[in-house]
C-alpha positions as CSV (number, residue, x, y, z in Angstrom):
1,X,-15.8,-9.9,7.5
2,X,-14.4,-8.0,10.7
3,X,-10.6,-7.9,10.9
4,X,-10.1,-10.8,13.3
5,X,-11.7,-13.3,10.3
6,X,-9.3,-12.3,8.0
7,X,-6.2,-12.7,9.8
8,X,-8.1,-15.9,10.8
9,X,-8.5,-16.6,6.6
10,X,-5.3,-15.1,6.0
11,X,-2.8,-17.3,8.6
12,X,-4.9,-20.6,7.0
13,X,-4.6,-19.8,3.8
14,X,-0.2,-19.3,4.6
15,X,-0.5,-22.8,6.1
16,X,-2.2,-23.6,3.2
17,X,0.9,-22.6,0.8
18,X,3.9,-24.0,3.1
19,X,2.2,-27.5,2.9
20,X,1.1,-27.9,-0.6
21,X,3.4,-25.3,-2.8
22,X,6.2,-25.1,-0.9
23,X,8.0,-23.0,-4.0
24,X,4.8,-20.6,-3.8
25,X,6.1,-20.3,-0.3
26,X,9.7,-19.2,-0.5
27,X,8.2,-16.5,-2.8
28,X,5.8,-15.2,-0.5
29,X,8.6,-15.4,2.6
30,X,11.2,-13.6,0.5
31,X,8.6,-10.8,-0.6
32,X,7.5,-10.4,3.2
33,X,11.1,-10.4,4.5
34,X,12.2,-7.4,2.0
35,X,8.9,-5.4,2.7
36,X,9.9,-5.8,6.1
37,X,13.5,-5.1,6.6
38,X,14.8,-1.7,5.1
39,X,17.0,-1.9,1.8
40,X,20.7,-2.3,3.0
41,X,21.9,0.7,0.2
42,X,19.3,3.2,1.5
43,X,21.7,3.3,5.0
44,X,24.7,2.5,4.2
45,X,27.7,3.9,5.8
46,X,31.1,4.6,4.1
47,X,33.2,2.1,5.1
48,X,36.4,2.8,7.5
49,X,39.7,0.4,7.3
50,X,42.0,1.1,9.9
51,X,45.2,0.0,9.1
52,X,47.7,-0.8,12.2
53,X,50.9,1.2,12.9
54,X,54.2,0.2,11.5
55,X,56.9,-1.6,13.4
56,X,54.4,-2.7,16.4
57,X,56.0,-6.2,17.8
58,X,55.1,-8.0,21.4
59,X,57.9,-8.0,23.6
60,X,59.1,-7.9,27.4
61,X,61.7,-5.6,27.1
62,X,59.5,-2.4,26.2
């Protein structure tokens, strides 16, 4: 089977799963999505918190 076949087989038998076990489905979305997109605690950043100056009001007269 040359590779154009399976992707053929392959995207049939997704439709396949959507329409008849659609729980089977979520599964196989959720395992693609985190194969897909990196883990978010491998690049995580430390968080900054900026916290405003004291005694900052709107005015005219400044």
């Amino acid at each position: 089977m040359d590779e154009i076949q399976r992707e053929q087989c392959k995207a049939s038998c997704d439709f396949g799963t959507h329409v008849f076990c659609h729980a089977c489905a979520l599964c196989q979305e959720a395992r693609e999505v985190r194969r897909r997109l990196p883990h978010p605690g491998l690049a995580a950043q430390p968080v900054l918190v900026m916290i405003p100056p004291d005694g900052q009001a709107m005015g005219r007269g400044a």
